[in-house]
Z-matrix of the N, CA and C atoms (Angstrom, degrees):
N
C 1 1.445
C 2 1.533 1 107.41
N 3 1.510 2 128.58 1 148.30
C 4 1.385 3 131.24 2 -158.06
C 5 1.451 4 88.14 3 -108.43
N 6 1.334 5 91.04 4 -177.76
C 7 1.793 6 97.28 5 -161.61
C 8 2.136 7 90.14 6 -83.62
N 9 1.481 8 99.09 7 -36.74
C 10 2.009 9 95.46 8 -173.78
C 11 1.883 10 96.34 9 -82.97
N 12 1.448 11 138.28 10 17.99
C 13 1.027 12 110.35 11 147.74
C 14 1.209 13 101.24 12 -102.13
N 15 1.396 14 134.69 13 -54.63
C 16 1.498 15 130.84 14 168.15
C 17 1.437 16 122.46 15 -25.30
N 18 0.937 17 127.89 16 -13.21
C 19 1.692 18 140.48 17 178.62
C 20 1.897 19 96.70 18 -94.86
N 21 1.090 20 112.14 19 -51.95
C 22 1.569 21 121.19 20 -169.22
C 23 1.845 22 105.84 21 -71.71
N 24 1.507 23 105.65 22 -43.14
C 25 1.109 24 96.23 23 162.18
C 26 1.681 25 138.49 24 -42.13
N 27 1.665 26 93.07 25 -62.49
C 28 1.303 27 119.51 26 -178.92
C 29 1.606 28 104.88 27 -41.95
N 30 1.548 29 109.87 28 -63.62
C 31 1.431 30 114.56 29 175.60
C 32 1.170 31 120.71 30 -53.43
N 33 1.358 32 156.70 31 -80.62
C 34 1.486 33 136.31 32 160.38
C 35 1.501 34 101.43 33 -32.41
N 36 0.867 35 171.49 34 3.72
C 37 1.765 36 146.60 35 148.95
C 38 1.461 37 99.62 36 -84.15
N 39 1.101 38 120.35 37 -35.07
C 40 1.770 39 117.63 38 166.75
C 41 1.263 40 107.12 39 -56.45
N 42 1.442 41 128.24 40 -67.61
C 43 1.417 42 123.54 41 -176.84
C 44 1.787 43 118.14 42 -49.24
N 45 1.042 44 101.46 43 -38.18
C 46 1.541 45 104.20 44 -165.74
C 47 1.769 46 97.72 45 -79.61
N 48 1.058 47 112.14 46 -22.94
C 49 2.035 48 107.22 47 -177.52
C 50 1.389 49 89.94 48 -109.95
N 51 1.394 50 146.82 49 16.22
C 52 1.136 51 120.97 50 133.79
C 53 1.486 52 134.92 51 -82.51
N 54 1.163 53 108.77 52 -2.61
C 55 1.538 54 127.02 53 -169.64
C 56 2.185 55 104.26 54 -97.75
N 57 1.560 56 94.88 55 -15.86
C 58 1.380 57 129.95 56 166.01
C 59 1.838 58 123.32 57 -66.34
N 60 1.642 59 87.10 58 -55.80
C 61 1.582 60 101.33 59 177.93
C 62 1.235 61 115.43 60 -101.95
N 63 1.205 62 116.86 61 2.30
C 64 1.921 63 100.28 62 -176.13
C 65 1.562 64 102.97 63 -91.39
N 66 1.215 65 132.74 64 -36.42
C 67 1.690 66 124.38 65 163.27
C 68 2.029 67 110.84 66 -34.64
N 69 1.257 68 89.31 67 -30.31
C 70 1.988 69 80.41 68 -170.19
C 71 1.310 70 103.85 69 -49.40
N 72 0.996 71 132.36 70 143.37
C 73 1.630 72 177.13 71 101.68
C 74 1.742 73 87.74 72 103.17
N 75 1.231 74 126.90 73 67.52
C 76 0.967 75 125.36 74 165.07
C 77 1.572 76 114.12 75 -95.76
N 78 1.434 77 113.00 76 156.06
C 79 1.597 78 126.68 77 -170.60
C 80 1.642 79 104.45 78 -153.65
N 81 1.344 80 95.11 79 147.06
C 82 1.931 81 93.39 80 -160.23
C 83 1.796 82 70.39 81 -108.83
N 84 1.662 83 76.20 82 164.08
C 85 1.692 84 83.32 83 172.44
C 86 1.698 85 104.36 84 -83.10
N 87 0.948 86 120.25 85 -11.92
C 88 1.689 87 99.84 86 163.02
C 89 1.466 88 115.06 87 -66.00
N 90 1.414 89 125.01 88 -30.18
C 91 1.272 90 105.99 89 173.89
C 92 1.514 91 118.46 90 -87.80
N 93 1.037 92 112.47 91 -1.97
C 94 1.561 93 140.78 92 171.11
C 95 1.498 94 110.95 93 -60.43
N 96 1.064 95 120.62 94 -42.67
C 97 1.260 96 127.96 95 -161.54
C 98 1.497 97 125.45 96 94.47
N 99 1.182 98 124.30 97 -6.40
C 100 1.450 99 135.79 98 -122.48
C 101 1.642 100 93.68 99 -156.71
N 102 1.181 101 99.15 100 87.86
C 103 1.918 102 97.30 101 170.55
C 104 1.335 103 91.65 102 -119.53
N 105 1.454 104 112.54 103 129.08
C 106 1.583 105 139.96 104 152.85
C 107 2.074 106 105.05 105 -40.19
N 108 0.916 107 132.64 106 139.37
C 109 1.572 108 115.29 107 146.91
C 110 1.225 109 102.31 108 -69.50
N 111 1.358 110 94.37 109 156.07
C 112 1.598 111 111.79 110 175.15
C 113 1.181 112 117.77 111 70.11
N 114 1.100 113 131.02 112 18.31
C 115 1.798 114 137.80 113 156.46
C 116 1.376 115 94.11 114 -117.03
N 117 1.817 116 86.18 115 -177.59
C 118 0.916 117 123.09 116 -178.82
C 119 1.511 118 119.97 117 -96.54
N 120 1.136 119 117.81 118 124.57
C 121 2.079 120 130.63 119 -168.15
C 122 1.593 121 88.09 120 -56.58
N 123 1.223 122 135.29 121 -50.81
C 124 1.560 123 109.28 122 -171.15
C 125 1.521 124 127.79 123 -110.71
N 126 1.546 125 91.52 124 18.70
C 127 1.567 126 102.94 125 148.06
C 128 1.592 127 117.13 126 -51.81
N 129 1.673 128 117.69 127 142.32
C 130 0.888 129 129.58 128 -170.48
C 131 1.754 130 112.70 129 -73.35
N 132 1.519 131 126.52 130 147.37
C 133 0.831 132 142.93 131 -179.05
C 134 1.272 133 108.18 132 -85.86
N 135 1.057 134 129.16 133 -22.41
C 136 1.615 135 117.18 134 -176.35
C 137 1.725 136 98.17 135 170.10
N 138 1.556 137 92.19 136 102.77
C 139 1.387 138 99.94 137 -177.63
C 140 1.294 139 114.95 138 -76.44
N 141 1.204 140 133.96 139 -23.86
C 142 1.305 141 129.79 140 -177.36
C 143 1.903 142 111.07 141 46.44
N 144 1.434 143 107.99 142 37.32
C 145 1.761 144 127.01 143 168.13
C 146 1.658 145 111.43 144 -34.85
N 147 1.850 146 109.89 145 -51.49
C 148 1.474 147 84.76 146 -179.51
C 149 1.731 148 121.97 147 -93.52
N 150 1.565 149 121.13 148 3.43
C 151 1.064 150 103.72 149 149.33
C 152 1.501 151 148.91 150 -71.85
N 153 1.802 152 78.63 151 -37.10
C 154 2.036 153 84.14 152 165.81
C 155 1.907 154 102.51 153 -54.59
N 156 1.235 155 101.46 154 -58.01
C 157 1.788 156 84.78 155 -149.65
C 158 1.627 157 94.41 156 -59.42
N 159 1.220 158 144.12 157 8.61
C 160 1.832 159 124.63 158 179.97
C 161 2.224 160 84.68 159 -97.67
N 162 1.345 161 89.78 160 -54.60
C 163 2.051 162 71.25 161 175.96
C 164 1.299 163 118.13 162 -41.98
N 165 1.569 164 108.28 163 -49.60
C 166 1.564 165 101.20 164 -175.73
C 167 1.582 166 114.92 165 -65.88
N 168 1.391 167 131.23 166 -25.73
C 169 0.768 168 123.57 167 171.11
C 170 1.716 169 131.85 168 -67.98
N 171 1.028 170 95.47 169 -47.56
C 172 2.060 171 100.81 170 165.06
C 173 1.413 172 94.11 171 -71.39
N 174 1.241 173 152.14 172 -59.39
C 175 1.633 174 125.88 173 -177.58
C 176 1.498 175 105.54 174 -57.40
N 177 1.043 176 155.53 175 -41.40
C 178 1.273 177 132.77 176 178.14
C 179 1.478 178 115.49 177 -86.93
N 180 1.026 179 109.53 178 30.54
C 181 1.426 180 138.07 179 -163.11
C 182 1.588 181 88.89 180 -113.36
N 183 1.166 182 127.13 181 -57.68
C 184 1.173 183 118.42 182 -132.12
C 185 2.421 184 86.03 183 -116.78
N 186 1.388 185 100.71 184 -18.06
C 187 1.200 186 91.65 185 177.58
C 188 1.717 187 115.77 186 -82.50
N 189 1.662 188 92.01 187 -32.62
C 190 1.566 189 95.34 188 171.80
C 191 1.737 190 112.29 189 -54.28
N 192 1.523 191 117.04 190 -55.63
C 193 1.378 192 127.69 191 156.62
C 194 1.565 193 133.93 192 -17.16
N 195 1.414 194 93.64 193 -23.99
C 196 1.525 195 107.25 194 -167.46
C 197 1.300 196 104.38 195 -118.88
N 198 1.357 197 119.63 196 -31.73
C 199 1.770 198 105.23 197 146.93
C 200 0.804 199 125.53 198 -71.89
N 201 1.666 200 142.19 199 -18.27
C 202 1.072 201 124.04 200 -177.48
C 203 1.494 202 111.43 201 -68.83
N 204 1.658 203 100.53 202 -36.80
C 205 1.677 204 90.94 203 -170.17
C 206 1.642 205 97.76 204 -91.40
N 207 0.708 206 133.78 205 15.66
C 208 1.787 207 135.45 206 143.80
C 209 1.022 208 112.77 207 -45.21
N 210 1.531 209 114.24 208 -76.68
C 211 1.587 210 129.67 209 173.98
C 212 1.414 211 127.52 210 -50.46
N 213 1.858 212 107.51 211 -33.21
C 214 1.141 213 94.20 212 179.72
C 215 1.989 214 115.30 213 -97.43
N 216 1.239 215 115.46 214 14.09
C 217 1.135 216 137.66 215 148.40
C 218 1.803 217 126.31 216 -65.39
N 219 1.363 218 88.25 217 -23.72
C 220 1.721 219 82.96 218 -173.36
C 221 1.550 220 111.62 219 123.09
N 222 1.438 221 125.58 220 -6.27
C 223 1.142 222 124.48 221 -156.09
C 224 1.498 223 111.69 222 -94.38
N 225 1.378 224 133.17 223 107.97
C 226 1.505 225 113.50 224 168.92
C 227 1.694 226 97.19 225 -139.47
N 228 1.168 227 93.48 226 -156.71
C 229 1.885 228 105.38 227 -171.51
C 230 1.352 229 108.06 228 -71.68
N 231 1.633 230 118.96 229 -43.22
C 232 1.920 231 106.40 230 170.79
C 233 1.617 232 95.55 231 -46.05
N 234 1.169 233 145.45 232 -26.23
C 235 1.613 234 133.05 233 -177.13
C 236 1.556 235 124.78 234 -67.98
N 237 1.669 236 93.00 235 -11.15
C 238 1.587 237 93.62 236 -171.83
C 239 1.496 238 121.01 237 -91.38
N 240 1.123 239 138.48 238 129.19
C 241 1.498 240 126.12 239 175.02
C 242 0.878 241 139.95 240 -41.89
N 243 1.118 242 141.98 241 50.01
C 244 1.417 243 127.34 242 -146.48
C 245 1.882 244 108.35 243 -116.89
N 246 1.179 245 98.04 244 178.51
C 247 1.192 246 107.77 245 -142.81
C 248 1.789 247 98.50 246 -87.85
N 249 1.431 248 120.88 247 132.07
C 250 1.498 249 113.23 248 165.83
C 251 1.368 250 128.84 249 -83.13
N 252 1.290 251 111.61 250 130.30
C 253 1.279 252 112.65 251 177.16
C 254 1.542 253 117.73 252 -60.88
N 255 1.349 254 112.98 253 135.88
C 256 2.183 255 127.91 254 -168.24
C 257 1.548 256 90.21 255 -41.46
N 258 2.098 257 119.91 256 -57.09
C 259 0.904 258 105.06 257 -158.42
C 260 1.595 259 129.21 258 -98.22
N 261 1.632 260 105.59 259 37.82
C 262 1.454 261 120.53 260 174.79
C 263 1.460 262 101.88 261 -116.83
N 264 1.452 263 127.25 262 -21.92
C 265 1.489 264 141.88 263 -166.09
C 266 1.924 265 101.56 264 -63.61
């Protein structure tokens, strides 16, 4: 893998485990007690934005990490089982 697909990788595995970590410990201000006028009741109470994105970052940290040494083990998609189609059999 080259260093500009290894970069492209990394980025979609960031996007996809951030969509993972931003639910953590979220609370709307309706369950808050505490609605602003003029918002929205399940707008978040306290996003806490730059901790999620450093979690998300060491978890996609560590999944990119784990393909790499997948791959450099031997591991790719000819490895997967998959199923043959009747009319290639």
């Amino acid at each position: 893998m080259g260093v500009g697909s290894g970069i492209a990788i990394y980025f979609v595995i960031w996007w996809v485990t951030l969509f993972m970590v931003l639910p953590i410990g979220v609370r709307s201000q309706r369950e808050a007690g505490t609605v602003v006028p003029g918002s929205e009741p399940g707008a978040p109470m306290l996003a806490r934005l730059p901790m999620k994105l450093a979690l998300n970052t060491l978890l996609a940290a560590a999944v990119f990490g784990a393909l790499v040494l997948a791959r450099a083990n031997g591991f790719g998609l000819d490895s997967l089982p998959l199923p043959t189609p009747p009319s290639l059999r």
